[in-house]
C-alpha positions, 0 to 999 in steps of 0.5 A: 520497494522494502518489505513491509515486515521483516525476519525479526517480526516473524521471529517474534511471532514464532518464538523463536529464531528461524533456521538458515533455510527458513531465514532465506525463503522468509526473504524472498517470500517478505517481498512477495507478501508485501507486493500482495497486501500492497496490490490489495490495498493499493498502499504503498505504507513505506515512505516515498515520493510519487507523481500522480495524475488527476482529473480536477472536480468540484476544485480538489483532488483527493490524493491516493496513498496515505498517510500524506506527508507534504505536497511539494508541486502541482502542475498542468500536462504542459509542466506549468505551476498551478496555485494549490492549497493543501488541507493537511490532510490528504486533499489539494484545493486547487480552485477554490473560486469554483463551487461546481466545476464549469464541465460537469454544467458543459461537459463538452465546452469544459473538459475536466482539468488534469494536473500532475501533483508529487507528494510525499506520503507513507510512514517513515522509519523512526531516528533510532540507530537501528532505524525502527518501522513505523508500518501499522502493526496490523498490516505487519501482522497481516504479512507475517501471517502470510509468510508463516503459512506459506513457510510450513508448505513445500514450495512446489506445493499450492493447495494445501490446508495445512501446513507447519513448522516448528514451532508453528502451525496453520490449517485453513479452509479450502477457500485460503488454498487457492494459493501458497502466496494468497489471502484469507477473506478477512485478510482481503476485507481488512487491507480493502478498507484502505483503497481510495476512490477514485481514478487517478494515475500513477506516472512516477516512482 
């Protein structure tokens, strides 16, 4: 999956252009701060399409990743086509003759329904030639923290408090050098904000 940021983002925070050698670790270590702000979001942000599998109650399904572009199949396990109306949003009503879904009155008689609906979802990079991204600016931003701290340290080195490179420089409490790939708390509490609830399986890309 692309980063979610990019070496011109953290060339604009900095200032100005990173070295060679900066430039190939700022590479790597987009990659690998993208997997933990996507991991503490559970966002992908990137356009894409995904199956999902869920359990059906009180007649929809709320679909995990946003924002929710189209929604082109539902299905049961047994790969047959279920009626579905998708509210344009980010839920599918599949039955909406039921108001309360028989199960939750007999669990036992009525296990609850699973279908496997694929959708689109996530911010597509714009028409321009260069394509530009449409990534929420405070999620790049959040990337490009990360990256510009764990640029100015030794990469042999974890636990530090402070660290700098030219141009830039980032001292932090005991609490962010847990780690040089790690989140501050504010970081944590922001990208949680945009976790779904709910239980629901990702069973394709």
């Amino acid at each position: 999956m692309e980063p979610l940021a990019t070496t011109d983002d953290l060339e604009a925070v900095l200032g100005r252009t990173l070295t060679d050698t900066e430039a190939t670790r700022a590479a790597a270590l987009l990659v690998q701060a993208s997997a933990v702000v996507r991991r503490a979001s559970s966002q992908d942000f990137t356009q894409a399409e995904t199956v999902i599998r869920s359990h059906v109650r009180d007649a929809f399904v709320v679909l995990p990743q946003r924002p929710v572009n189209g929604v082109s199949s539902v299905q049961d396990i047994d790969g047959n086509d279920v009626w579905f109306q998708w509210d344009g949003l980010d839920r599918i009503i599949v039955d909406p003759s039921r108001a309360i879904n028989e199960f939750e009155l007999n669990t036992l008689a009525y296990p609850p329904p699973t279908i496997d609906v694929t959708y689109d979802h996530g911010f597509a990079a714009t028409d321009d030639d260069p394509p530009v991204s449409t990534i929420p600016a405070d999620v790049v931003a959040v990337v490009c923290q990360i990256v510009l701290r764990t640029l100015g340290q030794d990469p042999t080195a974890s636990g530090m408090q402070q660290e700098s490179i030219a141009g830039y420089s980032y001292s932090v409490g005991s609490a962010a050098a847990a780690g040089v790939i790690g989140l501050l708390p504010p970081e944590a509490e922001f990208l949680a904000s945009f976790k779904r609830r709910g239980a629901t399986g990702r069973i394709g890309p």
